[in-house]
VOBA-185256 format. One line per 8 residues: number of its first residue (from 1); for each residue x, y, z of N, C-alpha, C, O, CB. Coordinates in Angstrom, 2 decimals. Glycine has a CB too. Layout:
N
NUM) X Y Z X Y Z X Y Z X Y Z X Y Z; ... $
//
This chain:
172
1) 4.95 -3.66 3.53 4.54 -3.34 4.88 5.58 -3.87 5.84 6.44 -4.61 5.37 3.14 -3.92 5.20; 5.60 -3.60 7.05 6.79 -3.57 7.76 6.42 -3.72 9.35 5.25 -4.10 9.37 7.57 -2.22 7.40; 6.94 -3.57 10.81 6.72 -3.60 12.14 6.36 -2.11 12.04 5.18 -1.75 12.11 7.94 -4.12 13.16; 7.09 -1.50 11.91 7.01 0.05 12.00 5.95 0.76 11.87 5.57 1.59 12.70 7.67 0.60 11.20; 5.36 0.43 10.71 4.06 1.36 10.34 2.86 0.47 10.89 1.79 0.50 10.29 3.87 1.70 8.50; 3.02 -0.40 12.11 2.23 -1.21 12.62 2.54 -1.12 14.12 2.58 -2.11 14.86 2.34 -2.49 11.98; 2.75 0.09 14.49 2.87 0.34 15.98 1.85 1.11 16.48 1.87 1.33 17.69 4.10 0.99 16.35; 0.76 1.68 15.69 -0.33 2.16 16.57 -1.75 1.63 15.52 -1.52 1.27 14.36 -0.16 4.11 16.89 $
9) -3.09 1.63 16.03 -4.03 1.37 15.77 -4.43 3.14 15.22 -4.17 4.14 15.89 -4.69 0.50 16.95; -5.07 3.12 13.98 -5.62 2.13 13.20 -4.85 1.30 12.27 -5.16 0.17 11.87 -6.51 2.68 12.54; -3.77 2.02 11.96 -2.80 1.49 10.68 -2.23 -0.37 10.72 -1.92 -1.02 9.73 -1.14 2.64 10.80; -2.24 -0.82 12.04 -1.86 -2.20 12.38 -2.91 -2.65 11.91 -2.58 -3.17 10.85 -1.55 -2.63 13.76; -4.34 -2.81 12.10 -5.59 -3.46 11.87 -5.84 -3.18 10.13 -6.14 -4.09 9.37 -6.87 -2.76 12.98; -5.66 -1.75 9.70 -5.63 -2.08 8.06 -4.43 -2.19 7.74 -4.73 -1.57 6.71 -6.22 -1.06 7.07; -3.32 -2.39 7.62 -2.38 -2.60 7.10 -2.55 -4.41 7.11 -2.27 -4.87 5.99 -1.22 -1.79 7.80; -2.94 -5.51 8.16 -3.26 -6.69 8.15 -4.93 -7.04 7.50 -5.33 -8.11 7.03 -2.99 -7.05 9.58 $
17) -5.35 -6.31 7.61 -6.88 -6.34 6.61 -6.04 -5.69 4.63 -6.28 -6.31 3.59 -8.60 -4.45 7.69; -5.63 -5.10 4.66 -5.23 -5.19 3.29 -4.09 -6.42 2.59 -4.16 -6.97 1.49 -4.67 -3.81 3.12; -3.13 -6.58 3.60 -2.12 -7.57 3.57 -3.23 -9.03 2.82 -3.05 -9.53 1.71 -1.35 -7.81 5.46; -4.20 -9.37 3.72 -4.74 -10.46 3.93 -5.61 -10.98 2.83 -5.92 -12.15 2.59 -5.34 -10.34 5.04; -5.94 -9.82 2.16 -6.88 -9.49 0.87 -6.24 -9.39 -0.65 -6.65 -9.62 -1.79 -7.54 -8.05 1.14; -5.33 -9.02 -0.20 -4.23 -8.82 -1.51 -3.78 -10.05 -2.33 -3.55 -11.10 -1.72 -2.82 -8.22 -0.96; -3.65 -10.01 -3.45 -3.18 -11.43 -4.10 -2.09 -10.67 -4.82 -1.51 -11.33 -5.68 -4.39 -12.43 -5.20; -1.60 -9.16 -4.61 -0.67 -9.03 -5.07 0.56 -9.19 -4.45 0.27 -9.66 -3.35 -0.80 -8.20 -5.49 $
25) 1.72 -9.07 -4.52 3.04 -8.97 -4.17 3.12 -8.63 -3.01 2.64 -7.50 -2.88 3.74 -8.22 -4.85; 3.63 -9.21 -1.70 3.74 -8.56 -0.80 4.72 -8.70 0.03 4.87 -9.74 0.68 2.88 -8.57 -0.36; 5.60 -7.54 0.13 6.64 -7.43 0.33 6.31 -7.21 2.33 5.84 -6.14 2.71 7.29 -6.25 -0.79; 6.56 -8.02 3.08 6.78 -7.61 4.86 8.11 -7.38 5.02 8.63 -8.49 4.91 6.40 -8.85 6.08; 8.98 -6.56 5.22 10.53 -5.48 5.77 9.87 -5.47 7.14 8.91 -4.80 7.51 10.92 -3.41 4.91; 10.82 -6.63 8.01 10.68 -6.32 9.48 11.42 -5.41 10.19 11.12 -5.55 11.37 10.85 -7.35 10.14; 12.30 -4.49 10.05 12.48 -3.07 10.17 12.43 -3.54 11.59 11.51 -2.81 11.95 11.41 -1.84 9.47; 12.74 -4.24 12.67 12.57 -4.64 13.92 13.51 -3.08 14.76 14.73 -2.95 14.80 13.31 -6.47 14.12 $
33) 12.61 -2.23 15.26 13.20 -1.59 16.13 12.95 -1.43 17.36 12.08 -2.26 17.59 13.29 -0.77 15.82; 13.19 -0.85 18.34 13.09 -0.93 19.59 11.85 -2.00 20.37 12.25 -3.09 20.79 12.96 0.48 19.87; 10.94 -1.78 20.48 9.95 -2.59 20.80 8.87 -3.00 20.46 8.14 -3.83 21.00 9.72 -2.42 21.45; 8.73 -2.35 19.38 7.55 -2.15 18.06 7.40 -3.64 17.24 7.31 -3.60 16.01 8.21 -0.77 16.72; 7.37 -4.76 17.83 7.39 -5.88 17.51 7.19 -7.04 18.14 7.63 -6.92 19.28 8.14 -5.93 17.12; 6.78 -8.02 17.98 6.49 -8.84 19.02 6.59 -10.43 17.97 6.28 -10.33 16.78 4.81 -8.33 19.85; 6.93 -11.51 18.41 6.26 -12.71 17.94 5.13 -13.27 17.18 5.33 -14.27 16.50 6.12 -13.11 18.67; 3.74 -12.64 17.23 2.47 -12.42 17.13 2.42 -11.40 15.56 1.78 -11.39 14.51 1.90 -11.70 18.67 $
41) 3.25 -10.81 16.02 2.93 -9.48 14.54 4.24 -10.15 13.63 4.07 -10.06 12.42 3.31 -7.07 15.08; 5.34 -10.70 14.00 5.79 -11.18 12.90 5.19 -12.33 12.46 4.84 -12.32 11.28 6.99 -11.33 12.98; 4.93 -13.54 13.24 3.81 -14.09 12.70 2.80 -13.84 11.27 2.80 -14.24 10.11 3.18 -13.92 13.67; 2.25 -13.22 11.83 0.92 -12.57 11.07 1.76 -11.87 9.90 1.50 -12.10 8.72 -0.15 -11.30 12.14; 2.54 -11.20 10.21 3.34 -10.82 8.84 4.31 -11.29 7.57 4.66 -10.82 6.49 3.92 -10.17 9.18; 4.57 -12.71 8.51 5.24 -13.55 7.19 4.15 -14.45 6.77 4.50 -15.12 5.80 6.70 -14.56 7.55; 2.53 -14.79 7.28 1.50 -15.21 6.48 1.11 -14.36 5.79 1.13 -14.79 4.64 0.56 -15.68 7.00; 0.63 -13.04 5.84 0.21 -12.43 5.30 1.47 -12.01 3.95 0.80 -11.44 3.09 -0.36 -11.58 6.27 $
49) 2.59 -12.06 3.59 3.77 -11.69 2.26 3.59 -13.24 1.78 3.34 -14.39 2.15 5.86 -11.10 2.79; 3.95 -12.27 0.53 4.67 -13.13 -0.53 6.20 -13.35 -0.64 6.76 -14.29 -1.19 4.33 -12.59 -1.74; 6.76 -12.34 -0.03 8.18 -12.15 0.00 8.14 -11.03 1.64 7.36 -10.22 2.14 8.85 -11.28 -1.82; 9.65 -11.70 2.03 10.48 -11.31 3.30 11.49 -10.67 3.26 12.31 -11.39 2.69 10.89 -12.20 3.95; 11.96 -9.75 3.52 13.32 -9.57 3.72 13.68 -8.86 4.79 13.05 -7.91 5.24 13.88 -9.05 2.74; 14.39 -9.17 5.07 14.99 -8.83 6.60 16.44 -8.62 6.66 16.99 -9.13 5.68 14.72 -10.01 7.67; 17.23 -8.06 7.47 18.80 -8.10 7.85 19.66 -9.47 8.58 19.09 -10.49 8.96 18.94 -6.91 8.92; 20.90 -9.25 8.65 21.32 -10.52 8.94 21.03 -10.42 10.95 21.51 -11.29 11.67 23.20 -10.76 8.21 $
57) 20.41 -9.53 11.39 20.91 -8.87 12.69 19.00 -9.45 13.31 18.71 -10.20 14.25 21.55 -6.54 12.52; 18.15 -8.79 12.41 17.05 -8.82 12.54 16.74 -10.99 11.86 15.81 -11.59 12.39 16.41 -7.21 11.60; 17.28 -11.45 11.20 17.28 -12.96 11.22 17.78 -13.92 12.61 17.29 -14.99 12.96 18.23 -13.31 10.03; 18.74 -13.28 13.17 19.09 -13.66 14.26 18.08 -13.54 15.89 18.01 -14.12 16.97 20.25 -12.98 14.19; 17.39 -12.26 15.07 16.33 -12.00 16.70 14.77 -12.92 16.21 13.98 -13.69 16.75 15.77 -9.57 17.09; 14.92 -12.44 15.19 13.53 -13.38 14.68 13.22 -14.89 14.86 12.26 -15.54 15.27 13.46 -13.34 13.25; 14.88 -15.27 14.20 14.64 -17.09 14.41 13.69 -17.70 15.69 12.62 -18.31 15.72 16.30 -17.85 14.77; 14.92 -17.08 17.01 14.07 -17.81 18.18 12.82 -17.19 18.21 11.89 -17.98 18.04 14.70 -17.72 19.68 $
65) 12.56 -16.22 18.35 11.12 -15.72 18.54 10.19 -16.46 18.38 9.26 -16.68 19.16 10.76 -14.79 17.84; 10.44 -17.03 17.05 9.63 -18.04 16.15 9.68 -19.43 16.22 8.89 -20.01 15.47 9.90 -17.87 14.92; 10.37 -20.07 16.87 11.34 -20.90 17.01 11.78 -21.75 16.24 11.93 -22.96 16.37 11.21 -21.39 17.77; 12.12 -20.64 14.90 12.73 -21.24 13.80 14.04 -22.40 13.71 14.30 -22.98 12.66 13.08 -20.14 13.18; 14.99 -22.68 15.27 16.07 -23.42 14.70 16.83 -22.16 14.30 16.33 -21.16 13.79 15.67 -24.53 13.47; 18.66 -22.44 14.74 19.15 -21.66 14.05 20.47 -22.17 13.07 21.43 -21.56 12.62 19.37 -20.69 14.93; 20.02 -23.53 12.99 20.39 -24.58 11.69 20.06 -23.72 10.33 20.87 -22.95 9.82 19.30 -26.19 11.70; 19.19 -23.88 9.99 18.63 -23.69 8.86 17.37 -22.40 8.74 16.46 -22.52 7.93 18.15 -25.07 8.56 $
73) 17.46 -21.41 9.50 16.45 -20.49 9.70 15.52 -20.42 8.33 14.32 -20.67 8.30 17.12 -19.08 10.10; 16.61 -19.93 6.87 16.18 -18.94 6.20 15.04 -20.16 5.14 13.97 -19.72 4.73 17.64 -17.88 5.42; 15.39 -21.47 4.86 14.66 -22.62 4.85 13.05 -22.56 5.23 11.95 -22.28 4.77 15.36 -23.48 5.75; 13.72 -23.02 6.37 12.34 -22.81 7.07 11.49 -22.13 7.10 10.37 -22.63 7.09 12.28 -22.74 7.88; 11.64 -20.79 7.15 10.83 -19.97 7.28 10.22 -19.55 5.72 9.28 -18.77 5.55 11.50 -18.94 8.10; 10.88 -20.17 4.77 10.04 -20.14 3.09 9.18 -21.35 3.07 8.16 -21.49 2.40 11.20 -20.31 1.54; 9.87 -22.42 4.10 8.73 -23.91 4.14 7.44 -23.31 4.74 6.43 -23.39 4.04 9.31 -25.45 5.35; 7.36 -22.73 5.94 6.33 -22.83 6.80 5.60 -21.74 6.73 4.58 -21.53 7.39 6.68 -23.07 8.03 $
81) 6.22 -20.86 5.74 5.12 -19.66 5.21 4.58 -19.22 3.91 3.97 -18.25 3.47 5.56 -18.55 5.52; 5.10 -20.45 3.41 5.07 -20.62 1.68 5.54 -19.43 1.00 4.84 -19.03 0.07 3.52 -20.87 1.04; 6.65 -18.74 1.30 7.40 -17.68 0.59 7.17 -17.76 -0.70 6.84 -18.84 -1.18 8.79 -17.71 0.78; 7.30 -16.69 -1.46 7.63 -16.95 -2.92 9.43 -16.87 -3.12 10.17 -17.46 -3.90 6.74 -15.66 -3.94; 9.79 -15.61 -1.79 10.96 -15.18 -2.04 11.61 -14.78 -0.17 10.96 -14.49 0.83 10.74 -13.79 -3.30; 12.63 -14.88 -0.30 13.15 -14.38 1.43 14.31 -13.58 0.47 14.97 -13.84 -0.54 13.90 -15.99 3.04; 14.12 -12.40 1.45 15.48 -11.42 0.86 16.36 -11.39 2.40 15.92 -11.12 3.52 14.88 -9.34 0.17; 17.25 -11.62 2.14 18.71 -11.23 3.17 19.62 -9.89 2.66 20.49 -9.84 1.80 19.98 -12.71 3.09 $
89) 19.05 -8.80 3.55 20.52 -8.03 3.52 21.08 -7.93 4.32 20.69 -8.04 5.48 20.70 -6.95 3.25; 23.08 -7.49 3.65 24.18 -7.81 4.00 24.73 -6.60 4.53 25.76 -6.82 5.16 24.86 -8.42 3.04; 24.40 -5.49 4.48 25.31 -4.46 4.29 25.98 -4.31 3.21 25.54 -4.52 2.09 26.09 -4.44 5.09; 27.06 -3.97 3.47 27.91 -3.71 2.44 28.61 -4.99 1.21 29.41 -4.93 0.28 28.95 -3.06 3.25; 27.81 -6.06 1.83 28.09 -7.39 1.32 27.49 -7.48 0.51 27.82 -8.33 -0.32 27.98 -8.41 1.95; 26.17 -6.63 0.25 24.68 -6.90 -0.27 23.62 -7.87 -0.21 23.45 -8.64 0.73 24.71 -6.91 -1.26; 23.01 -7.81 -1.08 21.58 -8.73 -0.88 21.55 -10.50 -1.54 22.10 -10.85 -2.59 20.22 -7.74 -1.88; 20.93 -11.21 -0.79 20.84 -12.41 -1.17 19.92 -12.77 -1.09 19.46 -12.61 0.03 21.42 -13.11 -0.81 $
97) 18.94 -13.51 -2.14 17.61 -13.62 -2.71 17.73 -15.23 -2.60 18.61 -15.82 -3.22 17.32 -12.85 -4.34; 16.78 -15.92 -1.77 16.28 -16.93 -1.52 14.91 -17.72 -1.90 13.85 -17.30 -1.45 16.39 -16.75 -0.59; 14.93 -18.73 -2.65 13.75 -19.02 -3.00 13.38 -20.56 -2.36 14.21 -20.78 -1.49 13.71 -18.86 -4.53; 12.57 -21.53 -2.47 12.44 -23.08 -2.20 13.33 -23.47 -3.00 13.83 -24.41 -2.40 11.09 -23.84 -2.45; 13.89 -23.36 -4.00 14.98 -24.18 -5.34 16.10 -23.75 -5.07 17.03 -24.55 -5.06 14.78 -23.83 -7.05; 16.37 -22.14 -4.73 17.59 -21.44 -5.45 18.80 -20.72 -4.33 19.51 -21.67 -3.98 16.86 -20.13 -6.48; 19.05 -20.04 -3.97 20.12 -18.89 -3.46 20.89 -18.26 -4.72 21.55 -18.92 -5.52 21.34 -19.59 -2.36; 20.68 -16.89 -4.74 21.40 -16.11 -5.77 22.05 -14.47 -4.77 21.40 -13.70 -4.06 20.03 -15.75 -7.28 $
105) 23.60 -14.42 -5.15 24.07 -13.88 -4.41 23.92 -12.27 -5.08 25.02 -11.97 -5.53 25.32 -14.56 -4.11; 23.20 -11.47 -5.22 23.65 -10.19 -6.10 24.77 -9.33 -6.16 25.10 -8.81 -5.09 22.92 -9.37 -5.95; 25.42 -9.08 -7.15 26.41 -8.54 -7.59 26.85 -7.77 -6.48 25.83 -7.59 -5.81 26.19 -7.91 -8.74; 27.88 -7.18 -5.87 27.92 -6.05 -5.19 28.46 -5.03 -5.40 29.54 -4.99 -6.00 28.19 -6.18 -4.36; 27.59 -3.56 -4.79 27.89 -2.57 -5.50 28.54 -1.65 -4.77 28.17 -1.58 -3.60 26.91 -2.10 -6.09; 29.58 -0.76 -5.19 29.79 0.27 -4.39 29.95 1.83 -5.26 30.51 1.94 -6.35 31.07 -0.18 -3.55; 29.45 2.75 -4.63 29.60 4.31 -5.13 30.72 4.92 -3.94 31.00 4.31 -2.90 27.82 5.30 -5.09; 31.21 6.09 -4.30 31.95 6.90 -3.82 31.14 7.93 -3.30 30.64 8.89 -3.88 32.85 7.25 -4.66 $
113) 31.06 7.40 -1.49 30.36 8.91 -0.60 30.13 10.08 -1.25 30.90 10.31 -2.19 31.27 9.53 0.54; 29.20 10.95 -1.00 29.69 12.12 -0.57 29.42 12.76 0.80 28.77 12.21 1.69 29.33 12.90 -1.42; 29.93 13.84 0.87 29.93 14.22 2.29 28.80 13.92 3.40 27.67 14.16 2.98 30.04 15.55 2.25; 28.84 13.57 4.40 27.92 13.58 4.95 27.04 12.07 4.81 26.12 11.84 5.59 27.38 14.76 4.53; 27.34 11.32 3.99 26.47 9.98 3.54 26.11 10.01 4.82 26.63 10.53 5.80 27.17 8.47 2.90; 24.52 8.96 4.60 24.07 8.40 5.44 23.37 7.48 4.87 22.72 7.76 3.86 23.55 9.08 6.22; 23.36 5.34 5.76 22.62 4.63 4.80 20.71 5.00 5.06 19.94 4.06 4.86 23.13 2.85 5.06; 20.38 5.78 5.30 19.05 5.97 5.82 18.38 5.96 4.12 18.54 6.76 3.20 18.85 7.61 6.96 $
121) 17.61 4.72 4.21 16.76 4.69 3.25 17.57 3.31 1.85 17.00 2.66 0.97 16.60 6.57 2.76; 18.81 3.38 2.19 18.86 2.11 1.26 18.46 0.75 1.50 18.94 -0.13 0.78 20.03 1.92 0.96; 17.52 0.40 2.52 16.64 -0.98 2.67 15.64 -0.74 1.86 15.21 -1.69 1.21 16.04 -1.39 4.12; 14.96 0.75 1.68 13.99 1.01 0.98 13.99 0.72 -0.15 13.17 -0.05 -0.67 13.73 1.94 1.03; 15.30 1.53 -0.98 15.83 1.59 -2.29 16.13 -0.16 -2.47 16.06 -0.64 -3.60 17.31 2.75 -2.39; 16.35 -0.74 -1.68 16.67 -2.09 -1.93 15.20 -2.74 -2.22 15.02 -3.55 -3.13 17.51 -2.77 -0.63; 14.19 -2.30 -1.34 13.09 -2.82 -1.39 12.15 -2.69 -2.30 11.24 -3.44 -2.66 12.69 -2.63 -0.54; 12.57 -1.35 -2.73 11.37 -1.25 -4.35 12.34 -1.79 -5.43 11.79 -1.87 -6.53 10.73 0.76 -5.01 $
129) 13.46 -2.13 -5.42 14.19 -2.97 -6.50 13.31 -4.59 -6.03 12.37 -4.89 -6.75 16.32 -2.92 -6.26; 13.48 -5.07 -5.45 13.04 -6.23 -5.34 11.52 -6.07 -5.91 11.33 -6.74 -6.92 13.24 -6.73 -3.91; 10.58 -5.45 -5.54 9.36 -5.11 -5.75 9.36 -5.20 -7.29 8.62 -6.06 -7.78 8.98 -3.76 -5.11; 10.11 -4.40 -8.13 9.72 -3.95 -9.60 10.61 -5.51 -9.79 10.02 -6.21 -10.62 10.40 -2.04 -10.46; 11.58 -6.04 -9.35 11.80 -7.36 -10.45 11.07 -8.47 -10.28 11.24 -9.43 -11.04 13.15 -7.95 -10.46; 10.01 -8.50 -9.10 9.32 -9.92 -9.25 8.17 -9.37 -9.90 7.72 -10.19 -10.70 8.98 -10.86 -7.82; 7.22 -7.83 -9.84 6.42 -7.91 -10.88 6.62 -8.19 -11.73 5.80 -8.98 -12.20 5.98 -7.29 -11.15; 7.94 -7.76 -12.73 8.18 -7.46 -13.72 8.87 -9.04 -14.07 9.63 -9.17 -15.03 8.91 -6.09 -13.76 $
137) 8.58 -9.99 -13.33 9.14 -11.53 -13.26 10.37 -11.84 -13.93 10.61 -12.78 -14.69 8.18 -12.50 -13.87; 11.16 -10.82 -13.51 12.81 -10.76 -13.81 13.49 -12.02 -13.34 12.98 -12.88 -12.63 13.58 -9.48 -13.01; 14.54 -12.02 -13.76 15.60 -13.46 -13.28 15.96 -13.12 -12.09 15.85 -11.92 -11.84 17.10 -13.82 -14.15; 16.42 -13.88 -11.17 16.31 -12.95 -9.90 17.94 -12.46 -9.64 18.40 -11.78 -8.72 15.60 -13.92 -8.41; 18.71 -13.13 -10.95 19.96 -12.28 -10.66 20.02 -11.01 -10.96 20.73 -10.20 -10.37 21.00 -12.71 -11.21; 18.98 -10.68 -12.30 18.94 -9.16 -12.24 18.29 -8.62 -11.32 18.68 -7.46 -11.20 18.47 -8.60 -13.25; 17.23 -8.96 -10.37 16.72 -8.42 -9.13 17.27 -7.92 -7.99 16.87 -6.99 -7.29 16.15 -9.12 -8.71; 18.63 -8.93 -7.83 19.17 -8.92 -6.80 20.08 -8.08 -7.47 19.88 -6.99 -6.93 19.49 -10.13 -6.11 $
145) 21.03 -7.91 -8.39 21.90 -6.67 -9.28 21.56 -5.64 -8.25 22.03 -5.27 -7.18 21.29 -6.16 -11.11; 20.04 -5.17 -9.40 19.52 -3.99 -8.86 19.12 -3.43 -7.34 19.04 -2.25 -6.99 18.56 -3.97 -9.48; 18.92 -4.44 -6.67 18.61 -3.89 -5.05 19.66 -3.55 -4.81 19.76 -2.45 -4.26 18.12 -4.81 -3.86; 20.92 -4.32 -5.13 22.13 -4.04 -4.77 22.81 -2.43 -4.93 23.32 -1.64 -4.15 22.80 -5.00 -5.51; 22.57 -2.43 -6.12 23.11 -1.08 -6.98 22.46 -0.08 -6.33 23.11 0.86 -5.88 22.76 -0.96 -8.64; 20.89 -0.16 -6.16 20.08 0.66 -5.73 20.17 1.33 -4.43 20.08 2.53 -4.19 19.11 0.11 -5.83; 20.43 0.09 -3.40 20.98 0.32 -1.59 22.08 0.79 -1.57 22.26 1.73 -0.80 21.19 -0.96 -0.58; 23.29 0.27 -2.48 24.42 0.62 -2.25 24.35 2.34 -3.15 25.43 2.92 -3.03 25.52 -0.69 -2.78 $
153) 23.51 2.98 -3.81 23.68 4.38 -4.20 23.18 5.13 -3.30 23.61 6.19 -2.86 23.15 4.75 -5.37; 21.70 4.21 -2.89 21.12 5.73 -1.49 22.07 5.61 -0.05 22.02 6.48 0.81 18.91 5.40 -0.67; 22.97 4.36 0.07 23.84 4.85 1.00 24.59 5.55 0.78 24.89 6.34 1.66 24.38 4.23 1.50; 25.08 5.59 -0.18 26.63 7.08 -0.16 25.94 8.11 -0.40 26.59 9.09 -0.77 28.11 7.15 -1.54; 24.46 8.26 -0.29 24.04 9.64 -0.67 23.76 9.91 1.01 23.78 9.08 1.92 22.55 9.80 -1.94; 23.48 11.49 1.08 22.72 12.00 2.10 21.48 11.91 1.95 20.91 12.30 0.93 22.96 13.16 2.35; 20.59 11.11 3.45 19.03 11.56 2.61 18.54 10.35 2.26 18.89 9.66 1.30 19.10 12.54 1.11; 17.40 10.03 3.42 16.52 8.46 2.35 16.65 8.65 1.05 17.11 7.66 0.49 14.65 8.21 2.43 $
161) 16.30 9.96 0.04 15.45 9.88 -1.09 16.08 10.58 -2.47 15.49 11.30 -3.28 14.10 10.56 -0.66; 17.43 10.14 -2.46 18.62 11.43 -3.24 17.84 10.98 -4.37 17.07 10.02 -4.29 20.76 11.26 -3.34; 18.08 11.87 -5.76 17.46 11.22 -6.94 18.57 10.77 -7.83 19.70 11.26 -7.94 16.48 12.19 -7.72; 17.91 9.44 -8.61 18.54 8.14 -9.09 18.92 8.74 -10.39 18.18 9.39 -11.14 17.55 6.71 -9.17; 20.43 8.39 -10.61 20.48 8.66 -11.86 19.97 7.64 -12.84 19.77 6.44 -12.62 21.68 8.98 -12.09; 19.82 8.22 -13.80 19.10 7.29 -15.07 19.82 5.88 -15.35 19.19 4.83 -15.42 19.20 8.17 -16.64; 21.06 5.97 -15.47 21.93 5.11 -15.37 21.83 3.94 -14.58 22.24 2.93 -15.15 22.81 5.66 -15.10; 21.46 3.81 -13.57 21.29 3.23 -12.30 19.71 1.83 -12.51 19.38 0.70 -12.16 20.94 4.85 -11.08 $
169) 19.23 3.05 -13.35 17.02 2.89 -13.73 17.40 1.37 -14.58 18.33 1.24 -15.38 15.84 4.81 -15.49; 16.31 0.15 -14.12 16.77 -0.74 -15.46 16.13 0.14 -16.43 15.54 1.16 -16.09 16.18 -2.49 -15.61; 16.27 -0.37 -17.99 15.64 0.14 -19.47 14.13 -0.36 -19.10 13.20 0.44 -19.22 16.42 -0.75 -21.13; 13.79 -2.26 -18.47 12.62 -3.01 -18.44 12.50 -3.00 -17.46 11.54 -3.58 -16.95 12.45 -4.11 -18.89 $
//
């Protein structure tokens, strides 16, 4: 769940009534765009996850909001919301998976454009990689691999939703 799909009523009120109920995995992508966000709803949205991930652009607007300190933001904000996991993406740098113990940098990946690329949709592709390796209670260097591989393929494609080659798929 994300800011986005929490900009009009009813979907804000169940999307935080399911969040709140859930003991499964829960991934909050603050997707911070234009005004569709506030202090209050990120709040409520890093209690309600199990895991965070956000951009390096969207960490920077968040900290103060929150008044995380901008010492040690990404810390903190796994202390004071009992994270299981904080995801950082990089762009083209890729993803970095944060835990209370650890920092693991994932591999980084790159494909060859094709015409027209656009990154629309590789936070996503990044985001159901993260999703399938903590169900699947992967090491989180292969987690972070795969978001990597995964973001960095739907960007050189056109299109949130190009289809994945097999290659790409873990086997587990």
């Amino acid at each position: 769940f994300g800011t986005l799909g929490q900009r009009f009523e009813p979907a804000h009120s169940t999307i935080r009534q399911f969040a709140a109920a859930s003991q499964a995995v829960r991934l909050f992508d603050l997707n911070l765009r234009q005004d569709y966000f506030s202090a209050e709803r990120l709040e409520a949205g890093y209690r309600a996850a199990s895991i965070v991930k956000m951009n390096e652009t969207e960490l920077a607007t968040a900290a103060p909001l929150l008044s995380l300190g901008q010492a040690e933001p990404i810390p903190t904000i796994i202390r004071r919301f009992k994270l299981d996991l904080f995801v950082l993406t990089r762009g083209r740098d890729g993803t970095v998976l944060h835990t209370a113990d650890s920092v693991v940098v994932g591999q980084t990946a790159q494909f060859a454009p094709e015409p027209d690329a656009d990154p629309v949709g590789a936070g996503d592709a990044c985001s159901a990689a993260i999703l399938h390796g903590s169900v699947r209670r992967w090491p989180l260097q292969k987690t972070a691999d795969l978001a990597n591989r995964l973001g960095a393929f739907v960007a050189s494609r056109r299109g949130a939703t190009p289809p994945l080659p097999t290659d790409l798929l873990p086997v587990s």
